[in-house]
C-alpha positions, 0 to 999 in steps of 0.5 A: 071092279067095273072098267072105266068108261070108254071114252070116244075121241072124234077128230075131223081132219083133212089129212093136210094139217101140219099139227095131226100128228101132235094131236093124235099123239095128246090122245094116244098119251092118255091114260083111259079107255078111248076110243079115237076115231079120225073123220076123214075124206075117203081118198086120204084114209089109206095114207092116214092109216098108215101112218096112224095105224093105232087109230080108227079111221071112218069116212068123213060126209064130204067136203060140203059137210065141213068140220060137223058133217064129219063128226057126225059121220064119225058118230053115226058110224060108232052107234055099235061101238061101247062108248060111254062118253064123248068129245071131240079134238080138231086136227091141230089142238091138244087134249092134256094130261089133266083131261085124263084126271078131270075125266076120272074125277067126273066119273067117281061122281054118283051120278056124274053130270051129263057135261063136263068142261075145264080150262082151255089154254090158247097156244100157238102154231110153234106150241108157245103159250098165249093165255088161258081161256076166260071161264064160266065156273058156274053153269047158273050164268051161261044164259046171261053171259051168251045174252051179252056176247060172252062165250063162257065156255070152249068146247076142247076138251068137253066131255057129253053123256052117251044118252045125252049125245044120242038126244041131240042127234047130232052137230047142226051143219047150217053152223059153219064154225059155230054148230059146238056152241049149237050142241051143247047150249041145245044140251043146257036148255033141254036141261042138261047139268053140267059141271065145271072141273078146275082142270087144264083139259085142252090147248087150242091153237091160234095160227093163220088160216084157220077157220075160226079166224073169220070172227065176222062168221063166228060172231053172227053164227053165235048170234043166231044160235043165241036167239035160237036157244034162248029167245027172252032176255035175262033181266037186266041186273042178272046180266050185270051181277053175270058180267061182273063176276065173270070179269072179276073171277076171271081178272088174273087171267085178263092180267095175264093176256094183257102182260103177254100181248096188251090190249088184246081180245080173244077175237083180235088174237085169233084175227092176227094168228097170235105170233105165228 
C-alpha cells in the first residue's frame, strides 16, 4: 500500500501570540503525515524549540518580509524535504479535524485537483463561534465574484499541489495582508483546478490587532490583484447569475450571522475584533 502524501504545514509566527500553542496543538492532532514547519524571527527559535520540540523550526526573512516573506523562508528552506502537498496556518488560527478527512478524500481522487478548499468557521480570541465563512462551491464563479468585490473562498485550510506551489514561485510580498489571495487567483488563471470539499477545514480567529483588521488595506490590495489577474470584465448578466446564486446558496449562513450579530459584514466583524 503506498504511504499518504506528506503534507507541510507552514506557520509564520512572531513567537508573541497568545493562540500559538493552540495552533501547534490543531496541527499536532491531525491524523496525516505533516510536516510543520514554524517561520520564525532568529532570536525567537531557541524559546520556540523548547517549547515545540516536535516541530521544525526555520528562520523567518526578517521583519520587513512580513507574514509572506516568512512563508517563503520556510518553503525555500523545505526544497529538499518530501513533501507532496501545502497550506499554511497563522500563529493564532485552527486547522480541524475535518481538514484531515477532506485531505484524505482529495487524495483518493485519480487525479486530484491541484487545489482544494472547504469551509472556514470565524471564531474568536475566547474560541467562541461567530459564523461560518460564505463559500463559493463551484470554482466556474470565482472571476465573476472577485470582479464584484466578493472573496468566494478563504485560504485557512486550503491544500496547493507541490508541482503547482514550485510554479508560482513563491507569496508576492508587495501584499502586505493579501499576497494568499495573490497566490492562488495566480494559480486559477494559470489554469489550475480546484476542487471544493464540504468540509469544515479551519477556524479563523477575530480578535483586536490583527493584521487583517485594517480592511482600508485589504480591500484595495484585493483590488489590485483583481485587476492584476483578471484585467476584461466578466459580462455583465454572469456577474449577476454569479451574485445571485452565491447569496442564495449561501443564505443560511447569512440567516445565521444575522441571528448572532445583526446586520453585520464579514469586514465589519473583523473591524470590531467580534466580542473579543
Amino acid at each position: 500500500m503506498n504511504k499518504e502524501p506528506c503534507i507541510l504545514v507552514v506557520t509564520p509566527t512572531l513567537g508573541e501570540s497568545k493562540h500559538l500553542g493552540a495552533t501547534v496543538e490543531s496541527v499536532a492532532a491531525l491524523p496525516l503525515r505533516i510536516d510543520h514547519v514554524l517561520a520564525a524571527p532568529i532570536h525567537c527559535l531557541d524559546q520556540l524549540k523548547s517549547q515545540f520540540p516536535r516541530v521544525r523550526l526555520v528562520p523567518d526573512a526578517g521583519r520587513l518580509g512580513g507574514i509572506y516573506g516568512a512563508i517563503n523562508a520556510a518553503l525555500a528552506q523545505t526544497t529538499a524535504a518530501p513533501w507532496e502537498w501545502f497550506t499554511y496556518i497563522n500563529d493564532d488560527d485552527l486547522l480541524t479535524p475535518e481538514f484531515a478527512a477532506m485531505a484524505r478524500d482529495h487524495f483518493l481522487l485519480n487525479p486530484p485537483e491541484p487545489v482544494a478548499y472547504g469551509d472556514v468557521d470565524l471564531i474568536d480570541g475566547r474560541d467562541r463561534f461567530i459564523g461560518r465563512v460564505t463559500t463559493e462551491g463551484s470554482p466556474t464563479w470565482i472571476p465573476a465574484l472577485l470582479q464584484q468585490g466578493i472573496s468566494p473562498l478563504m485560504q485557512q485550510g486550503t491544500l496547493f499541489h507541490r508541482p503547482l506551489v514550485e510554479r508560482l514561485c513563491g507569496f508576492d510580498t508587495r501584499y502586505r495582508l493579501c499576497a494568499d489571495l495573490d497566490f492562488w487567483l495566480r494559480a486559477y488563471v494559470s489554469g489550475a483546478r480546484f476542487r471544493y470539499h464540504r468540509r469544515r477545514v479551519a477556524k479563523f480567529r477575530i480578535h483586536h490587532g490583527q493584521l487583517s483588521g485594517d480592511t482600508a488595506v485589504t480591500e484595495r490590495e484585493q483590488d489590485e490583484i483583481v485587476r492584476r489577474h483578471l484585467p476584461h470584465p466578466t459580462p455583465l448578466i454572469r456577474r449577476t447569475a454569479a451574485r445571485w446564486q452565491y447569496r442564495i446558496s449561501n443564505l443560511p449562513r447569512y440567516v445565521a450571522r444575522y441571528r448572532l450579530h445583526g446586520f453585520r459584514t464579514s469586514y465589519q466583524l473583523l473591524r470590531s475584533g467580534a466580542a473579543d
